[in-house]
N, C-alpha and C positions, 0 to 999 in steps of 0.2 A: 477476393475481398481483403482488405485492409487489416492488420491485426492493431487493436488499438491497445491490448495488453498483452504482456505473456511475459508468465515468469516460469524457473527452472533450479530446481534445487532451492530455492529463495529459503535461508534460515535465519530466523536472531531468535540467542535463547539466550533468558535473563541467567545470570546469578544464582537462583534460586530452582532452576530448570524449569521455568516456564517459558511458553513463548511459539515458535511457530519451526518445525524442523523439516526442510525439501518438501516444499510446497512446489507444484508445478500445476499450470494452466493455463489457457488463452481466449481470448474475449474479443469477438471479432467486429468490425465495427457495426454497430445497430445493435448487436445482442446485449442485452440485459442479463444482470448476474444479480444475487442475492446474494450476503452471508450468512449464515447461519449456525449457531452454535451455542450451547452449556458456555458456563462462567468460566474463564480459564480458557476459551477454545481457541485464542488467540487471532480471533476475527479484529480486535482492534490492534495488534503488533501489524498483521499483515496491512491494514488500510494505511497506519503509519508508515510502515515500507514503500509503499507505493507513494506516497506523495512525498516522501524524502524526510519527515522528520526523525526517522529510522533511519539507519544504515545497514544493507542487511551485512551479515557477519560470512555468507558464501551465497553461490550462486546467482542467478542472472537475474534483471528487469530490463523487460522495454517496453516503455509507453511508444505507440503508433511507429513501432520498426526501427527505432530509434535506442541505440543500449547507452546514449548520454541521456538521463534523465531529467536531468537538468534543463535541458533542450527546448521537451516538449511538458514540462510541469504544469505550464501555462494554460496547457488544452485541457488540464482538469481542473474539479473544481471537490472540495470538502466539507461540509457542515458535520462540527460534533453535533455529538446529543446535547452537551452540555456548552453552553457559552462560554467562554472565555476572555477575559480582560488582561491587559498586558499595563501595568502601572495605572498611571489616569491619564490615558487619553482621550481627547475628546471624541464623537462626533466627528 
């Protein structure tokens, strides 16, 4: 079966020592994952990571087998919690 993620080592930690430190796991295609975590647990640095608004600081990603993420970014998709506007664009 296809692995559609997996990461290893994966860390970015802020300034402050927050953030997410050798993260590893993999999500094979069809399987459903949740996050789950306390304020702080660093469930939004890692989802950042994974869609590339992050860069992580060590260790690996790959979306669907693929360690260019850039590649395969297209085949996911994000919704924050909170909306987001970029200037005034329209519609």
């Amino acid at each position: 079966m296809e692995t559609a993620l997996e990461t290893a080592g994966l860390t970015y930690v802020f300034p402050d020592g927050n953030g997410i430190k050798n993260i590893a796991f993999q999500v094979k295609r069809g399987e459903i994952y949740a996050l789950y975590g306390g304020h702080h647990a660093g469930k939004s640095v890692l989802l950042q990571t994974i869609i590339g608004t992050l860069r992580s600081q060590a260790g690996t990603l790959k979306l669907f087998g693929n360690i260019d993420y850039q590649k395969e970014r297209r085949r996911i998709g994000f919704v924050p919690q909170k909306p987001v506007t970029i200037g005034s664009l329209s519609p």
